[in-house]
N, C-alpha and C positions, 0 to 999 in steps of 0.2 A: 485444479492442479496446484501443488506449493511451490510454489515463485522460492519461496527463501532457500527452501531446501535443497531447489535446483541450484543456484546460488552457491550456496556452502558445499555442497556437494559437488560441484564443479570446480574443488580442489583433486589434487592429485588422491588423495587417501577414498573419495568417494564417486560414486557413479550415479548418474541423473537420467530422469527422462525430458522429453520437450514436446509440448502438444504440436503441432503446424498448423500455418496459419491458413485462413484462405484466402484459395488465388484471388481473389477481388474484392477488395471492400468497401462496406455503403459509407458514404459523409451526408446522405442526402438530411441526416437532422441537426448536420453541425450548426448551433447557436438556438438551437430551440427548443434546448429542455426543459423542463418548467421550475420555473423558481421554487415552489412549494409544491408539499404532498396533501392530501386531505386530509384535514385531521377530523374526529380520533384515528389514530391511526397506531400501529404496534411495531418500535424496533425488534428485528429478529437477528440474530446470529448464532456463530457458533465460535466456540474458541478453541483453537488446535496448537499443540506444540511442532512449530513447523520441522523437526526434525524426529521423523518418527511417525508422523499426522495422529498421536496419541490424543484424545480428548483432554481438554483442563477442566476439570469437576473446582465449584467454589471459588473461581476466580470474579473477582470482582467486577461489574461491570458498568458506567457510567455514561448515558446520554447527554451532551451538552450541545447547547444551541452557539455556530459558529459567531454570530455578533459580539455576545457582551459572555462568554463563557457561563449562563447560566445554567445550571443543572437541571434539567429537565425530569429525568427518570434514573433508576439503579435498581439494580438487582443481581443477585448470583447465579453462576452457571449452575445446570445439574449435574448430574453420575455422565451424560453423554456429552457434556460442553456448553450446553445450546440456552439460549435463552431467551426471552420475549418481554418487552418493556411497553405498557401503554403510556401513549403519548397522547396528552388534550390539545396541546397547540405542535405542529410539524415546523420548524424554520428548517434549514438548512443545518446540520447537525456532524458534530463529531464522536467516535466514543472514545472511551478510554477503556482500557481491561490493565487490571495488576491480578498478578498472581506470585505464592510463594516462589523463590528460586529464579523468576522473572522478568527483565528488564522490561520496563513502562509499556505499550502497544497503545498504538491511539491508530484511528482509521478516519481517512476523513469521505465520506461520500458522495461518490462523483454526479449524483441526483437524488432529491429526497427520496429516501425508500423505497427504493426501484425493486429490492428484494431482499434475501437474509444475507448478514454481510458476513463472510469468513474472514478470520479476524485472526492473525500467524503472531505467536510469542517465540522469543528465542531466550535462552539463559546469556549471563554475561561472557561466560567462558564463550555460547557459538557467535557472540559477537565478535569477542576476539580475533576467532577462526577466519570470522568474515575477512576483516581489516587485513589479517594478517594474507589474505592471499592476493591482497594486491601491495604489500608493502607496508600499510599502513597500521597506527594505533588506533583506536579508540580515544576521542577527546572527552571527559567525563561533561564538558561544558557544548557541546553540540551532540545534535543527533543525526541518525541515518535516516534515509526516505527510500522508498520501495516504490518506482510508480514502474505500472503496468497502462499499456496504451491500449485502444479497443476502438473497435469502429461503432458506429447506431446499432448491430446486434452482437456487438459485444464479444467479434471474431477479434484475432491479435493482429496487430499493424507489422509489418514488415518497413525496416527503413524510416522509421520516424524519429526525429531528436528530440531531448528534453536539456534546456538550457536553465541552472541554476549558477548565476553568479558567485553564491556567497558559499558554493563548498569546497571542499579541500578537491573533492574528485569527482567524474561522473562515470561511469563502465558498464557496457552495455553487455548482455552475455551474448556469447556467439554461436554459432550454428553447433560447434559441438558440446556446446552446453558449458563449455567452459570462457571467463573472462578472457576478451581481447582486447588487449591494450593498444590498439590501430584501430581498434571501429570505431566509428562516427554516427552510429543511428543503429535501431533495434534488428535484430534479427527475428526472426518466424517466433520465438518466445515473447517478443515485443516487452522486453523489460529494460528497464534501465536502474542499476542503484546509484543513489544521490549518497556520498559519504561527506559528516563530518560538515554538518550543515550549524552556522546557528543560532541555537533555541531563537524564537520568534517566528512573525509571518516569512513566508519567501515567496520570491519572486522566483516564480517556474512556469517554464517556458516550453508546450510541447508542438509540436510542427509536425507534418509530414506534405514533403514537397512545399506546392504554395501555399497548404492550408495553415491557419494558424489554430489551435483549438482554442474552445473561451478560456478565462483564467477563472481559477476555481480556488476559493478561498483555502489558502493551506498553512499551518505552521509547522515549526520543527522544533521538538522539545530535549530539554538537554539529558541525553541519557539514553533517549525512548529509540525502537521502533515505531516512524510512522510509513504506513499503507495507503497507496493512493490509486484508482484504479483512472484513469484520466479518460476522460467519454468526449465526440465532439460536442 
């Protein structure tokens, strides 16, 4: 599904869909995902322009290991997006993707290598759109966060909150796929955008009910879309 699309879409000018969730969801692996993947081991993704879900051919793509920002692997998309990077050692990992026309995309993942990560760019113009449908500007010195919530098999959370202190806003979409500015926790889309967060680590906070989920190393770069899928 495109999370962003629905998003921006879920202004007056455009119309969205919303997967649903399910009626019940597992925690039974809250706190036990494993620190590391096996390595050798191969990032896989793909890169889409989330408005349109048009492929990005050529866009740049960058593995970095979450501790000390080393660069680990790069390589460019092909003619379909998609691309595959070996990896000798696995830490725990971010990417980056630039593409011409672009604002920044970083993803951070919510378990090493769990699978191919789809990886949503937006132009600065539909950032603007963004912002602008809840009132706000675009800060060129912070950035936005995208976190999507997910239970152990990775169905969408209904009613879960995500607490960031340090942004300007938090807006969770609502059942009709448009931004509610009264809710207080995910609907059946289980999304939440973070605006205007910034650049550096943050402190994000996801819950549902009494669970806490673990805290998973995240930053927020000034400029950029970052992608977060949040796992227990």
């Amino acid at each position: 599904m495109h999370l962003l699309r629905a998003l921006l879409i879920a202004s007056p000018l455009l119309t969205a869909c919303v997967d649903s969730a399910a009626p019940t969801n597992d925690f039974t692996c809250l706190g036990h995902q494993p620190a590391t993947a096996v390595a050798p081991a191969s990032a896989r993704g793909l890169v889409l322009d989330e408005i349109g879900g048009a492929a990005i051919a050529n866009a740049g793509v960058e593995i970095h290991a979450m501790s000390d920002d080393a660069l680990l692997g790069n390589a460019e998309t092909g003619s379909t997006g998609s691309y595959a990077i070996a990896l000798a050692a696995v830490p725990p990992i971010y990417r980056r993707v630039t593409a011409d026309g672009f604002v920044d995309s970083f993803a951070y993942d919510p378990a090493p290598l769990t699978g191919s990560e789809v990886q949503a760019m937006l132009t600065r113009a539909e950032t603007e759109q963004l912002y602008a449908t809840v009132g706000l500007v675009p800060d060129p010195a912070r950035g936005t966060l995208l976190v999507t919530v997910v239970d152990c098999n990775g169905e969408t959370v209904r009613g879960a909150t995500v607490t960031a202190p340090s942004a300007q806003r938090i807006v969770y979409l609502g059942d009709d796929t448009h931004f509610d500015p009264a809710a207080t926790a995910t609907s059946d889309d289980s999304t939440a955008l973070v605006l205007g967060v910034p650049a550096g680590p943050v402190e994000l906070e996801v819950k549902v009910g009494d669970l806490t989920y673990p805290a998973w190393p995240i930053a927020s770069h000034a400029g950029a879309l970052v992608t977060m899928w949040a796992r227990p």
